[in-house]
N, C-alpha and C positions, 0 to 999 in steps of 0.2 A: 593326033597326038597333042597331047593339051602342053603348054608353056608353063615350067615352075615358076614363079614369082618369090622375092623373097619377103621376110618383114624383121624391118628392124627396129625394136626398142631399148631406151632410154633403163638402165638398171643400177640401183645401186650397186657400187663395191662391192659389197656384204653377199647381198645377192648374186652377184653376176660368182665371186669365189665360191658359193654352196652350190651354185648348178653347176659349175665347172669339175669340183673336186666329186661329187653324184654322177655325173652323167660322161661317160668316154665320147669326144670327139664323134666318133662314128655312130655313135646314139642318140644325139641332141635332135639331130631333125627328124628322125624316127619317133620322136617320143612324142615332139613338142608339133608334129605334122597330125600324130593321135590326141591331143590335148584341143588344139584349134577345132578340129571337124566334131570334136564332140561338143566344145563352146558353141559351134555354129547352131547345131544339131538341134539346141536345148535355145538357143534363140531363135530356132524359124520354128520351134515349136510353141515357145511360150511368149516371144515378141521380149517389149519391155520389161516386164513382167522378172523374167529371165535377167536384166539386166540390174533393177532395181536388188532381186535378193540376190546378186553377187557383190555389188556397193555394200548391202546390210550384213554380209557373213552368210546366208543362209545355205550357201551353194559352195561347196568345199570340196577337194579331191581329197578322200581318204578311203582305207582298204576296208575293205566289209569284216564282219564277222568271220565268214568263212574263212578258216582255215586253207593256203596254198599247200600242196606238195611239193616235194624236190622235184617229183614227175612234171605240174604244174608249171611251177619254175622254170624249167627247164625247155619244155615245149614252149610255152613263151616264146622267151629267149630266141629259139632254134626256131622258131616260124617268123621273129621278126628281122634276125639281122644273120639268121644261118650257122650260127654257132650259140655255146650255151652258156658264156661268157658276163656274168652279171657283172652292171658295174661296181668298181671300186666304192667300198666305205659302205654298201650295203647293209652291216651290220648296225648302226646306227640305231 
C-alpha cells in the first residue's frame, strides 16, 4: 500500500476563490491528483523540454474540439466520484 503525501502551495486570493467556488471540497483532490500525474507524464516524457513550454504558455489545459455529451458528462462524473454531480458554476 503506497503512502499519500500531500503538496501544498503558495496561491493568490484571487486564485485560491476561483478553484474554491469551481471545484466542491470532495473534488479538489480528485481533479488536481488527475492534473499532477498528467504534468508528470508529459515531463518524464519530454524532460526540460516539458518545462520550458509551460514557462512560455505553450502547454495549457483546455477542452478539445470535441463535442462532450450529457451521457459523457455524466459517466465522468459517475466513474470518478460515484455520482453525476458536476461542480457548481459549471456554466461559466
Amino acid at each position: 500500500m503506497s503512502k499519500n503525501r500531500r503538496i501544498s502551495i503558495p496561491v493568490t486570493e484571487e486564485l485560491y476563490q476561483r478553484f474554491t467556488k469551481k471545484l466542491p471540497w470532495g473534488q479538489r483532490t480528485n481533479i488536481m491528483t488527475l492534473i499532477f500525474e498528467q504534468l508528470c507524464d508529459v515531463i518524464d516524457k519530454e524532460g526540460k523540454a516539458a518545462l520550458a513550454s509551460i514557462y512560455l504558455g505553450r502547454i495549457r489545459l483546455e477542452v478539445s474540439n470535441e463535442e462532450l455529451s450529457p451521457d459523457d458528462i455524466e459517466r465522468a462524473f459517475k466513474s470518478a466520484f460515484g455520482h453525476t454531480s458536476a461542480p457548481e458554476g459549471d456554466e461559466d
